[in-house]
C-alpha positions in Angstrom: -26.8 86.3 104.3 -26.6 89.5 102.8 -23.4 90.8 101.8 -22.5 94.5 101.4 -20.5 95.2 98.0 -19.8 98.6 97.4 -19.3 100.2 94.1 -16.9 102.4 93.4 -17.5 104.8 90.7 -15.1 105.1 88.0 -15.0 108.5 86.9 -14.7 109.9 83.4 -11.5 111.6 84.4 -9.8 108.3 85.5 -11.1 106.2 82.4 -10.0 109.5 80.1 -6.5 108.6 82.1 -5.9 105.7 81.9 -6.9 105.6 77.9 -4.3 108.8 77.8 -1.5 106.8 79.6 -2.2 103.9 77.3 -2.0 105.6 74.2 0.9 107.0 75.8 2.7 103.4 76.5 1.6 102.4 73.0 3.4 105.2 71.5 6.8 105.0 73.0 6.7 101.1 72.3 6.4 102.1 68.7 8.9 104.4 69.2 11.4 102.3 71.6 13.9 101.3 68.8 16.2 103.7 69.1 16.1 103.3 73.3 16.6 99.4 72.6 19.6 100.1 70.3 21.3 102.0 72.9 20.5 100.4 76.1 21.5 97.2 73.8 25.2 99.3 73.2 25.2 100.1 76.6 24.7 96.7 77.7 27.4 95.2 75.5 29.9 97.9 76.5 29.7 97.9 79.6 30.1 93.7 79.7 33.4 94.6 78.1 34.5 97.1 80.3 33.8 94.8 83.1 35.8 92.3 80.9 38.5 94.4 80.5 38.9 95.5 84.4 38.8 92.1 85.3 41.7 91.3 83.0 43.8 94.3 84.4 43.0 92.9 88.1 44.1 89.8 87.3 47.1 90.7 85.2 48.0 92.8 88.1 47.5 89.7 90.7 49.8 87.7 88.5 52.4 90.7 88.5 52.6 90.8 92.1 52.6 86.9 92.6 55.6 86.3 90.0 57.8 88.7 91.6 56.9 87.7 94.9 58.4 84.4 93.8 61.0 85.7 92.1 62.4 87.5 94.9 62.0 84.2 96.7 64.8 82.5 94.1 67.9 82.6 96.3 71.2 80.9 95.8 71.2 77.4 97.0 74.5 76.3 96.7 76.8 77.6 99.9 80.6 77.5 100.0 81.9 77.2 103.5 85.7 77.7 104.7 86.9 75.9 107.1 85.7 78.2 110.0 82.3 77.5 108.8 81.9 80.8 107.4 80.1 81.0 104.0 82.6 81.8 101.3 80.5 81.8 98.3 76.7 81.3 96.7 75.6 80.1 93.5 72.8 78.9 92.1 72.1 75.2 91.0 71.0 74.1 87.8 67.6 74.1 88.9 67.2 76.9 90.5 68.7 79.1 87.8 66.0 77.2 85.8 63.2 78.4 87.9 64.3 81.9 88.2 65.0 82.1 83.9 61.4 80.8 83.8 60.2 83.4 86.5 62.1 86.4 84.8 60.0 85.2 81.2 56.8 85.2 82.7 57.6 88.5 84.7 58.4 90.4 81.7 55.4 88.7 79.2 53.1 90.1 82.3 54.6 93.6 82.3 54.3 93.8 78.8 51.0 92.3 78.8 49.9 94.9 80.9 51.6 98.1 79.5 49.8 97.0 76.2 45.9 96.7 77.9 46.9 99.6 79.7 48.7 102.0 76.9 47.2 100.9 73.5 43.6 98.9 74.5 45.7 95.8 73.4 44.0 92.9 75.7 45.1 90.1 73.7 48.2 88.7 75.6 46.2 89.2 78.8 43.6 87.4 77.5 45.9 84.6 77.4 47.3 84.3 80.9 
């Protein structure tokens, strides 16, 4: 069985080429350091910056959710008169508690934030 190969000729212009293009390639490897450096910055800045947004996102989540909560804290002793009408409403022990502990972690957020935010201080959101 015969088989039919064909030979394509390789011309001088494409071997001249592809020498050319790997001279080229051989060069900027030599010369890559400076491109390695800074795609290496870029590469570590931009891990923090993504960092950074995500601590901001989530600061912002916990923001949201503590005062959510807070403005959940209600009075939860009544006072009624004899009609049945309430006559006053205070807060047990507990619940003033919850809303002291609330009202701490509300403000440690909001000034965890206004630090990332206004100085590039992201160590007390770090720690949420």
């Amino acid at each position: 069985m015969e088989e039919n190969v064909q030979v394509t000729e390789v011309t001088l212009d494409a071997v001249s080429f592809a020498e050319n293009l790997k001279t080229k390639v051989d060069f900027e490897i030599k010369n890559a350091q400076e491109k390695v450096l800074q795609q290496t910055v870029d590469q570590l800045v931009n891990a923090e910056v993504e960092l950074r947004k995500n601590l901001i996102l989530d600061g912002l989540k916990t923001y949201d959710d503590v005062k959510d909560k807070l403005s959940k804290v209600k009075p939860d002793v009544l006072t009624y008169d004899e009609t049945g009408k309430v006559t006053s409403q205070s807060f047990s022990k507990a619940k003033v508690d919850e809303k002291l502990k609330l009202e701490k972690q509300f403000k440690e957020i909001e000034i965890a934030l206004n630090l990332a935010i206004d100085k590039g201080d992201y160590k007390k959101l770090q720690k949420k």
